[in-house]
TILOBA-235850 format. One record per residue (C-alpha): x, y, z. Coordinates in Angstrom, 1 decimal, m for minus. Layout:
BEGIN
{u: X	v: Y	w: Z}
...
***
This chain:
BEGIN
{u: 95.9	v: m196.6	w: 152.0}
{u: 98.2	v: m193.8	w: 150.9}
{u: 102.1	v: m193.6	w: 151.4}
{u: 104.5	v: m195.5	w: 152.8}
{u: 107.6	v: m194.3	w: 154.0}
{u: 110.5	v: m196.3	w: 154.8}
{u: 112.8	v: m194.3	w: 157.1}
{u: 116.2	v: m195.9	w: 159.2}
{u: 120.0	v: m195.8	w: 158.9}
{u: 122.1	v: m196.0	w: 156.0}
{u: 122.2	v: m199.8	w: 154.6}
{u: 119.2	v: m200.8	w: 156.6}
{u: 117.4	v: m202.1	w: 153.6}
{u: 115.2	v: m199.4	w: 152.8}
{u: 115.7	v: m199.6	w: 148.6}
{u: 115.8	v: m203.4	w: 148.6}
{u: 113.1	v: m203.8	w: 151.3}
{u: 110.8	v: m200.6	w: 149.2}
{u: 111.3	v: m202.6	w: 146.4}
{u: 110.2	v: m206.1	w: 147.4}
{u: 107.3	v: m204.1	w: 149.4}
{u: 106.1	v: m202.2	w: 146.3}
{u: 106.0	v: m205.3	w: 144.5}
{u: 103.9	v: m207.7	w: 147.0}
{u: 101.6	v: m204.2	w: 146.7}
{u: 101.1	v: m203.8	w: 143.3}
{u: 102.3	v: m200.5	w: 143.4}
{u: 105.5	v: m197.9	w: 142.7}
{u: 108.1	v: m197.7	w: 144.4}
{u: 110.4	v: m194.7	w: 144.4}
{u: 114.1	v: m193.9	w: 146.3}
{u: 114.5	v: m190.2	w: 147.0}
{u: 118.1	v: m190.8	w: 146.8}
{u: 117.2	v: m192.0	w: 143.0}
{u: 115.0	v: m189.0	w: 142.7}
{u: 117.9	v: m186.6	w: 143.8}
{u: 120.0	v: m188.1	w: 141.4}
{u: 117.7	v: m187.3	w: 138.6}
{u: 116.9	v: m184.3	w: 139.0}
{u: 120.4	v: m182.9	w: 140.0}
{u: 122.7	v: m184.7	w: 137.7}
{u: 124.8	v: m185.8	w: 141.4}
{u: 124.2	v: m188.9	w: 143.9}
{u: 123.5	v: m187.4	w: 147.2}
{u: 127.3	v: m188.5	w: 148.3}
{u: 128.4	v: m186.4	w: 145.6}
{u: 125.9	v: m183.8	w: 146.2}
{u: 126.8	v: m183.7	w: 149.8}
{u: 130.6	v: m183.9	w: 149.4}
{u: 129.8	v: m180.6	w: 147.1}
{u: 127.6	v: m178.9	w: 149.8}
{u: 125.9	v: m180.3	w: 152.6}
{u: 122.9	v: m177.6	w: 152.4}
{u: 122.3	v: m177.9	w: 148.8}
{u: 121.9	v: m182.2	w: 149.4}
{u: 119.5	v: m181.3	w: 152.6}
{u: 117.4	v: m179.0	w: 150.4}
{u: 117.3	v: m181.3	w: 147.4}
{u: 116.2	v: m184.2	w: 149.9}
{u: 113.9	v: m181.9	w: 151.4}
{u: 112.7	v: m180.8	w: 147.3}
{u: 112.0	v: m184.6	w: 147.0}
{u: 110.3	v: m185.8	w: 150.0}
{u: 108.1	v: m182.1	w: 149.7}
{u: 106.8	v: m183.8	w: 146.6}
{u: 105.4	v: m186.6	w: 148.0}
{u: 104.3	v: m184.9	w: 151.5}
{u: 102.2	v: m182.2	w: 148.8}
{u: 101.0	v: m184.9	w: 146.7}
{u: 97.7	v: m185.5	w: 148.1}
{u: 96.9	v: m188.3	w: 145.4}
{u: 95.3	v: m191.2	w: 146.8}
{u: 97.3	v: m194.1	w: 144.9}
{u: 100.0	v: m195.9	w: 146.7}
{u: 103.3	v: m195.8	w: 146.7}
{u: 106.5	v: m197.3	w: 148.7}
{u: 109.1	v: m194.0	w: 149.8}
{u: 112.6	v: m195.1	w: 150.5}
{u: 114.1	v: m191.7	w: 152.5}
{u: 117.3	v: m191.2	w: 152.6}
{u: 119.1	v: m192.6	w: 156.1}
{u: 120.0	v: m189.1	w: 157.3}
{u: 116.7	v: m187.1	w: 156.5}
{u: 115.9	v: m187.3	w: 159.9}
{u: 119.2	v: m184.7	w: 160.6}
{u: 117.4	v: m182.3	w: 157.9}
{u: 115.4	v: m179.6	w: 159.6}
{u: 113.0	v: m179.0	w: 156.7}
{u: 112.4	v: m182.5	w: 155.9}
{u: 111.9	v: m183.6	w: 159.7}
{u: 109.0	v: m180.9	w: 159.7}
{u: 107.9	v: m182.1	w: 156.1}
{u: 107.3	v: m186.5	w: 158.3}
{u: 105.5	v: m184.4	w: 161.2}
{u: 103.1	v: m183.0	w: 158.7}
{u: 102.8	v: m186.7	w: 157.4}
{u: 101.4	v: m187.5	w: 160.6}
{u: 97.8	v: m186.0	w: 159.9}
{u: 97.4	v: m187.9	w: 156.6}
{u: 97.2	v: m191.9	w: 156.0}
{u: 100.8	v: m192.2	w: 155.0}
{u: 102.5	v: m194.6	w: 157.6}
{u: 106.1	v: m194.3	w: 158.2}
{u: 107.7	v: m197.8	w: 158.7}
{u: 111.3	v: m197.3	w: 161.1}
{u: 113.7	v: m199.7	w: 160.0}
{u: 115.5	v: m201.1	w: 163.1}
{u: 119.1	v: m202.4	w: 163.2}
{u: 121.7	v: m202.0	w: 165.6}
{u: 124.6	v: m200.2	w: 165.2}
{u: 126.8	v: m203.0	w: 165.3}
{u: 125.2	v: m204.6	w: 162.3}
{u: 124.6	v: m201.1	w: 160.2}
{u: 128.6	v: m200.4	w: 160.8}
{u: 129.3	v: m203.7	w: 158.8}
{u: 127.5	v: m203.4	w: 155.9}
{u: 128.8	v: m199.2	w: 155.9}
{u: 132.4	v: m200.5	w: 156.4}
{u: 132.8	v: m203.1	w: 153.5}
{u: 132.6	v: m200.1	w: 151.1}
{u: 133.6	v: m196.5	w: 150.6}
{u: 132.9	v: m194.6	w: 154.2}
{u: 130.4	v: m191.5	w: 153.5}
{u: 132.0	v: m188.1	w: 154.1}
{u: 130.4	v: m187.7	w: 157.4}
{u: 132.1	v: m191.0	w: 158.6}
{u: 135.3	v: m190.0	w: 157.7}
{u: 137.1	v: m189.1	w: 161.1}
{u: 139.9	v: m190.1	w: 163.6}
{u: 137.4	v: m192.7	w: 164.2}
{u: 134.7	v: m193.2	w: 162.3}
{u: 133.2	v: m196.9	w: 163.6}
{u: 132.3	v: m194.7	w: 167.1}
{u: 131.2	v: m191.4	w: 164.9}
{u: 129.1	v: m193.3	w: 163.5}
{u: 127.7	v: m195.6	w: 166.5}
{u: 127.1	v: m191.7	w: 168.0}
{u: 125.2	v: m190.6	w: 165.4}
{u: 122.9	v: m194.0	w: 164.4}
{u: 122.0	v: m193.9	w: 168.3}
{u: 120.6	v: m189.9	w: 168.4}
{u: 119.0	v: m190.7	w: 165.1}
{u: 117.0	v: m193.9	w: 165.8}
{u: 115.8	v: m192.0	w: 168.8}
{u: 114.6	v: m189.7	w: 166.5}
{u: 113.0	v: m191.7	w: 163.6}
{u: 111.3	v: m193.7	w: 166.7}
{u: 109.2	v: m190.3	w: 167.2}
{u: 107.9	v: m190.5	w: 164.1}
{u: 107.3	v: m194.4	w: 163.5}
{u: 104.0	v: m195.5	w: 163.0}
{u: 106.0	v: m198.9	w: 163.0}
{u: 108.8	v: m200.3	w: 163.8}
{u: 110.2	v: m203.3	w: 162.0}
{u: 113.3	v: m205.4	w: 163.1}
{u: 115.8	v: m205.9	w: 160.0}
{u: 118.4	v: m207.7	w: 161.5}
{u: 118.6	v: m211.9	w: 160.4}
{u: 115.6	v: m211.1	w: 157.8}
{u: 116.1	v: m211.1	w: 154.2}
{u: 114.4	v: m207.9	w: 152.2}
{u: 112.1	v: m210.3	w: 151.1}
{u: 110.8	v: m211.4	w: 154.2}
{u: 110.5	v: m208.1	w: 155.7}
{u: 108.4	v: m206.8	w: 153.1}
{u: 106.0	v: m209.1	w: 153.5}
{u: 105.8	v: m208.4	w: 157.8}
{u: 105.5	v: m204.7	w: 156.3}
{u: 102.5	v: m205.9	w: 154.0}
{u: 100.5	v: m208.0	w: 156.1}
{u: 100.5	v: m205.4	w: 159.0}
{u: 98.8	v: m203.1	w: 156.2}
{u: 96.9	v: m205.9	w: 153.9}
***
């Protein structure tokens, strides 16, 4: 087994859930929001606040390196919560279909994802007349769309990171 992506809305767990996942796998585990960071000196808030193109191609830039890979080692993929609204990267998981990565949807509703967005600083996206409904908008036409790419979906809500990584690693072990 190759890849495996973790893909769902900001805060579902992906970094914490990758994490615990790439451990029980004996393998690495890397954040393309980390990745981003690295190699443009900017977090993608910062990077986005800057210029919302430049973010989308450096997420793009990061997710193309791990698409092109081909290696056969493994490795755990946190994506970014909004690469599914980045044309270039969206065509970058179709391509992943036709190899052995999986990509893992992480499921929450938007009730629970507004929580954990709203007890810190709102993204710049989010930042509107009313940003609690902006946002319930926008997880709703996204999970729609990261539910065409799933090769599974795993419920997050009431489940520690821990626990969910292990439902991600017997489904695969």
């Amino acid at each position: 087994m190759g890849y495996i992506f973790l893909t769902g809305p900001k805060h579902c767990g992906k970094t914490s859930i990758g994490k615990n996942l790439a451990s029980f796998l004996s393998c690495v585990f890397i954040d393309i929001d980390e990745d981003i960071t690295k190699k443009t000196g900017k977090t993608p808030r910062e990077l986005y606040k800057e210029n919302p193109a430049l973010f989308q191609k450096a997420e793009a830039e990061a997710l193309a390196a791990f698409v092109n890979a081909g290696g056969t080692g493994k490795r755990v993929v946190a994506t970014g919560g909004g690469i599914i609204d980045n044309p270039e990267a969206v065509t970058l998981l179709a391509l992943l279909k036709n190899t052995d990565a999986k990509i893992v949807y992480l499921n929450i509703s938007a009730a629970a994802a507004w929580k954990r967005i709203n007890a810190g600083e709102l993204p710049p996206f989010l930042q509107t007349d009313n940003p609690q409904e902006t946002h319930r908008l926008l997880h709703d036409r996204r999970a729609a769309a990261y539910l065409e790419f799933a090769d599974i979906i795993i419920d997050v809500e009431g489940k520690t990171p821990y626990i969910i990584a292990e439902e991600i690693a017997a489904i695969y072990y």
